[in-house]
KEMI-450264 format. One line per 4 residues: their letters; for each residue x negated, y, z negated of N, C-alpha, C. Coordinates in Angstrom, 3 decimals. Atoms other than C-alpha are relative to their C-alpha. Last residue first. Layout:
BEGIN
a> X:Y:Z:X:Y:Z:X:Y:Z; ... $
This chain:
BEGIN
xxxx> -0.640:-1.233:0.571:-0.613:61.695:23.831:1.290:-0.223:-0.474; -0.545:-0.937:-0.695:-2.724:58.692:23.424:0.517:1.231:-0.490; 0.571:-1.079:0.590:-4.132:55.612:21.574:0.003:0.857:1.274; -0.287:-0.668:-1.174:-2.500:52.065:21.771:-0.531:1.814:-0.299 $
xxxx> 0.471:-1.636:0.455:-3.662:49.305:19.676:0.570:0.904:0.687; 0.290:-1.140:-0.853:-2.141:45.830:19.927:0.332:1.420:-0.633; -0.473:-0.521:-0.297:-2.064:43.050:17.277:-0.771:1.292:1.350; 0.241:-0.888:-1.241:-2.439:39.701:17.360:0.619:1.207:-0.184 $
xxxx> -0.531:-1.164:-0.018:-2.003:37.868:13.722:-0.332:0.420:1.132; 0.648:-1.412:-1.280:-2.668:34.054:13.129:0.981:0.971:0.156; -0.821:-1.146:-0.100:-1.660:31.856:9.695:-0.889:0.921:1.059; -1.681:0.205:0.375:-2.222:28.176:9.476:0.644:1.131:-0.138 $
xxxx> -1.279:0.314:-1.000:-5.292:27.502:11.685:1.286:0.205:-0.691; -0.449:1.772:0.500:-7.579:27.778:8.312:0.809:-0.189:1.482; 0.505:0.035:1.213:-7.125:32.224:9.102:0.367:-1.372:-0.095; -0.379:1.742:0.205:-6.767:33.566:12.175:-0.451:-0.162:-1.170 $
xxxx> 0.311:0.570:1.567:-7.176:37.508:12.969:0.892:-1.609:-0.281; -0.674:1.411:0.182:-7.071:39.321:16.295:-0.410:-0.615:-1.028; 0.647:0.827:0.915:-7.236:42.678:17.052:0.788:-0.751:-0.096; -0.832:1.072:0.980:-6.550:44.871:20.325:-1.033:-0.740:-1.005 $
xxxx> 0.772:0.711:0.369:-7.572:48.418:22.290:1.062:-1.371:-0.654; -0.331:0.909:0.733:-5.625:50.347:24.508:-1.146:-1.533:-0.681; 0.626:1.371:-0.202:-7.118:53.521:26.027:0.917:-0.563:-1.493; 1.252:-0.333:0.201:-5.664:57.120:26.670:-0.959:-1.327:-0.024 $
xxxx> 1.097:1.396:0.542:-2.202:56.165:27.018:-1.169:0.400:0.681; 1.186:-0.224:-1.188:0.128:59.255:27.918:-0.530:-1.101:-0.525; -0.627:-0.270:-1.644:4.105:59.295:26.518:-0.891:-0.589:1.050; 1.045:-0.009:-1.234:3.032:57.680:22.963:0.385:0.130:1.182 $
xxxx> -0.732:-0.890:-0.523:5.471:58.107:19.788:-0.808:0.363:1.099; 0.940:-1.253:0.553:3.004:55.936:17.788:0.792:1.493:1.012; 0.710:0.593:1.190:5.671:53.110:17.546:-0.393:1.525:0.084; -1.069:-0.787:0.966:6.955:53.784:20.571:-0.058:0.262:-0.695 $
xxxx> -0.291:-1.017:0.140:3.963:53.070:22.061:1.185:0.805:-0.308; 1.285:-1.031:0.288:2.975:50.307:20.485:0.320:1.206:-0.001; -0.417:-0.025:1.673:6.281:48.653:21.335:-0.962:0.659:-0.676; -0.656:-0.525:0.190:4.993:49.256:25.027:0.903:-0.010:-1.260 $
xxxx> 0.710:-1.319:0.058:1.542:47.860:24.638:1.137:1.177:0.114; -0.048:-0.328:-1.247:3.557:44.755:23.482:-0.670:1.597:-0.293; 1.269:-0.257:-0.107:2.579:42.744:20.465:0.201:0.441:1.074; 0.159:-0.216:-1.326:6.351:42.230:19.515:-1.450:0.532:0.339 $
xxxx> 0.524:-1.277:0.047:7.053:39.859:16.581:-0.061:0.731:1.398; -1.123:-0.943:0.001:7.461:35.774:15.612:-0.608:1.734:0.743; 1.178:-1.126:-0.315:5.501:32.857:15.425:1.259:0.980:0.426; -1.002:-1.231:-0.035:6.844:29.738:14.063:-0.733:1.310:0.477 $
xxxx> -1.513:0.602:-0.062:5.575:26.302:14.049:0.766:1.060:0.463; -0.586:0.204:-1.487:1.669:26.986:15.105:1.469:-0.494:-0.090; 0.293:1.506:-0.632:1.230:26.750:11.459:-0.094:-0.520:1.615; 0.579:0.484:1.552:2.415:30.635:10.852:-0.211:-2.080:0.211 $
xxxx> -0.508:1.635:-0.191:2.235:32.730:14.158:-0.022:-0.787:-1.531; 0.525:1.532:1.163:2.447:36.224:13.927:0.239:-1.106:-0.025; -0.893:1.737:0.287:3.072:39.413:16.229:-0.823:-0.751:-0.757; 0.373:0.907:0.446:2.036:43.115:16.233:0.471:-1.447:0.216 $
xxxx> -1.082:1.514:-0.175:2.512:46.362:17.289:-0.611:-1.127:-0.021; 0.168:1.634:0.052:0.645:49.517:16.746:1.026:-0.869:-0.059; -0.850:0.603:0.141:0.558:53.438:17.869:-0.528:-1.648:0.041; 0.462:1.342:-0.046:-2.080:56.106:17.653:1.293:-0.856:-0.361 $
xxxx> -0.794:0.488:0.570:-1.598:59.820:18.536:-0.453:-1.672:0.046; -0.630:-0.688:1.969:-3.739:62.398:18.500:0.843:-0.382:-0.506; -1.280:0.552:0.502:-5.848:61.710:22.146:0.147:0.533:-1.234; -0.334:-0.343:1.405:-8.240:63.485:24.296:0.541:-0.983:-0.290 $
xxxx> 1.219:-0.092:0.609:-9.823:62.905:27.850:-0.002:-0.152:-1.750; -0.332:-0.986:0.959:-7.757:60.513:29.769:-1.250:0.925:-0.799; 0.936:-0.915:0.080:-9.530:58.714:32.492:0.119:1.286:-1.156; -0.602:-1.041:-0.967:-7.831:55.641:31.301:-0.847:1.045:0.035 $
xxxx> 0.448:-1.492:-0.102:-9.134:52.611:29.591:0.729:1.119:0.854; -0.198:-0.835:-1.164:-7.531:48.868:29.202:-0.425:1.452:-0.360; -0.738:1.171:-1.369:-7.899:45.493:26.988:0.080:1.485:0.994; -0.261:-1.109:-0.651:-11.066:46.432:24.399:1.473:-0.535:1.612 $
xxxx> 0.620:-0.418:-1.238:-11.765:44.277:21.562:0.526:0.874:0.919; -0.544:-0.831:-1.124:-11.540:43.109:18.570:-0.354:-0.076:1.184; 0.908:-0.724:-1.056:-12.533:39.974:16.111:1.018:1.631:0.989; -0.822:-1.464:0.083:-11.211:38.109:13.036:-1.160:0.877:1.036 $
xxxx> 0.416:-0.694:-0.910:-11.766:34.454:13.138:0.970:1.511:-0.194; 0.006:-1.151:0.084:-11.940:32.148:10.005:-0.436:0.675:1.554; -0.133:-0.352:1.543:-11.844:28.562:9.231:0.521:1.663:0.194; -1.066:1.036:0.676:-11.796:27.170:12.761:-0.101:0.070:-1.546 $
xxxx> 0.923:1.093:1.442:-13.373:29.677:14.075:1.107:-0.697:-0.326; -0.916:-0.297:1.631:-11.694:30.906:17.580:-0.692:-1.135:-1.176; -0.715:0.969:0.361:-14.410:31.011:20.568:0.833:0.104:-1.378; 1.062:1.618:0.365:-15.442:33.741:21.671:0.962:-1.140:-0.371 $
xxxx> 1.349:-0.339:-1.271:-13.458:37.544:23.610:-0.825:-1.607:-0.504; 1.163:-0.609:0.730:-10.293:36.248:21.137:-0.868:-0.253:1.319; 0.925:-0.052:-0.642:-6.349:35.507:21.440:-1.625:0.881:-0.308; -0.590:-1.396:-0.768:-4.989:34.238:19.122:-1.030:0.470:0.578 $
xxxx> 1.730:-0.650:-0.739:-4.684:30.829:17.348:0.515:1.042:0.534; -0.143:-1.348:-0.007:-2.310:28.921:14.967:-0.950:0.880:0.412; 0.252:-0.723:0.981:-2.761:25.175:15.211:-0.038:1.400:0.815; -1.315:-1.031:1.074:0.220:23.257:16.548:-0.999:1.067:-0.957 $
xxxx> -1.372:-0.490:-0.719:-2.236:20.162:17.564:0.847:0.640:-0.707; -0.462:-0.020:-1.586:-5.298:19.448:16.483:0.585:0.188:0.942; 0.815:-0.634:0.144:-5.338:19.981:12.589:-0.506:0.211:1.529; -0.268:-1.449:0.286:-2.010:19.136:11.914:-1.097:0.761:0.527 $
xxxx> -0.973:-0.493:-0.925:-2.619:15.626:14.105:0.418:2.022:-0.281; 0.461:-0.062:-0.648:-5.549:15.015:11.772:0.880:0.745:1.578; 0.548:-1.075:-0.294:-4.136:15.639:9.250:-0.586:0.104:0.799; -0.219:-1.558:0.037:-1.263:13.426:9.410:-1.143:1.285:0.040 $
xxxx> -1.210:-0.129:-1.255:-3.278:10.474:10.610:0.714:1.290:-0.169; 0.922:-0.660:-0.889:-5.789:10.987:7.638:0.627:-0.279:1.614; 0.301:-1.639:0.129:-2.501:10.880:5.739:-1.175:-0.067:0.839; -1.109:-0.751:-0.513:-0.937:7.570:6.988:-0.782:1.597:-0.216 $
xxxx> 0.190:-0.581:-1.493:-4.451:6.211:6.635:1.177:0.345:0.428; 1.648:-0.421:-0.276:-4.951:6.663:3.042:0.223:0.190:2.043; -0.405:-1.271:0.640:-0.877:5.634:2.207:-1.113:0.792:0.846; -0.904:-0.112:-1.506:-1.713:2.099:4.742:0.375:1.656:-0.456 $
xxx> 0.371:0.407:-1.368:-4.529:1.275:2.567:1.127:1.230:0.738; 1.044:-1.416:0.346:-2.861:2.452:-1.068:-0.691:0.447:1.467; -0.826:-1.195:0.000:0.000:0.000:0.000:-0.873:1.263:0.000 $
């Protein structure tokens, strides 16, 4: 019984830990303990900006993931007409909770 308990679970984790885990997007590879990185998704010739707007989404186990990470929820958000450059971050944590959000920085 103890047998068959032992390898029912390294069967379950193994499957949790392979499939359904919680990732986002990233410029390297995603840690598998910890990834938190930025980066850059679009520029404009703009010269200024003074307004900054964010939006977000979340995954929790790879079961559920929710939110709007759009560069246009952004800019509502920061009350944004002009877009100056859009940046993004990404944050994972164990595979069981990831965050994407988008930057947006304008008039």
């Amino acid at each position: 019984m103890k047998k068959n308990l032992t390898f029912f679970l390294i069967i379950s984790f193994s499957a949790l830990v392979l499939t359904g885990c919680a990732f986002v997007a990233s410029p390297v590879s995603n840690g598998m303990i910890y990834t938190g990185v930025s980066g850059p998704v679009a520029a404009t010739a703009g010269d200024t900006y003074s307004k900054v707007g964010e939006s977000s989404c979340i995954a929790v186990l790879g079961i559920v993931s929710a939110g709007d990470a759009s560069i246009n929820a952004a800019m509502k958000k920061g009350g944004i007409t002009k877009i100056h450059h859009v940046d993004y971050k990404s944050t994972s944590i164990l595979c069981l909770f990831a965050k994407f959000t988008t930057i947006v920085y304008g008039e």
